[in-house]
C-alpha positions, 0 to 999 in steps of 0.5 A: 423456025429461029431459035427464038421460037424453037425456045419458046415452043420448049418452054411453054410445054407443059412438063417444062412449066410443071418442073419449075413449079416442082423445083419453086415448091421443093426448094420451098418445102425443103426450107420447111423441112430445115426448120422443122428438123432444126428448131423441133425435132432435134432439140428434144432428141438433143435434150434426151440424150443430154442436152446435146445440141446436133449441129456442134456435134463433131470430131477435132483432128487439129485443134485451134493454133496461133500463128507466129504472126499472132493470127488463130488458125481454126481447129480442123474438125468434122462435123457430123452433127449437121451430116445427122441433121441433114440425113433426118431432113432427107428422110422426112422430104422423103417419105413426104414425097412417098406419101404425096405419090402414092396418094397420086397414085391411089387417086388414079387408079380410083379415076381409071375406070375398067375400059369396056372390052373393044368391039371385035374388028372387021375381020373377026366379024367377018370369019364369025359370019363365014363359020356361021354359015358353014355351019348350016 
């Protein structure tokens, strides 16, 4: 079999397709995600704590210098105002994701049906007959 075909038979399996569907949607919602905690969530927390607006949240270690050519050396700093936007966005993918998951689950387990108990095999039925006829 070439390589052309192994490849092939790998990517039309079934869990290779429902991954890049998983990853198109995820990328998607994670862009959703952004949006929301960016433009709705973290405007009035900002406000609520004093007109704090997150993502410029962050702690200078070398302020802004020029150069002896003339040219402005940004300020060094570190910003942890997007660390918290990032961390509020990760929790909300997160307990979305739990959510869908255990509403998959909970539907599996109504689909599951009890499974009726197997028939005994052969040689079960076979020692019932043995033991019922030493009893006679």
């Amino acid at each position: 079999m070439g390589m052309r075909n192994e490849f092939k038979e790998f990517a039309m399996r079934g869990s290779v397709i429902d991954l890049a569907v998983g990853v198109v949607i995820g990328a998607a919602f994670g862009r959703i995600v952004s949006a929301l905690v960016d433009n709705v969530i973290m405007p009035p927390i900002g406000l609520l704590i004093g007109g704090v607006d997150f993502s410029d949240l962050a702690i200078t270690l070398k302020g802004a210098t020029v150069d002896a050519a003339g040219e402005v050396v940004p300020a060094v700093e570190i910003g942890y105002g997007v660390f918290l936007n990032a961390l509020i966005q990760f929790v909300i993918v997160a307990f979305a994701i739990f959510m869908v998951v255990k509403a998959i689950n909970r539907l599996n387990r109504k689909q599951a049906a009890p499974e009726a108990p197997a028939a005994p095999s052969e040689d079960v039925l076979l020692l019932r007959e043995i033991r019922d006829s030493l009893k006679r």
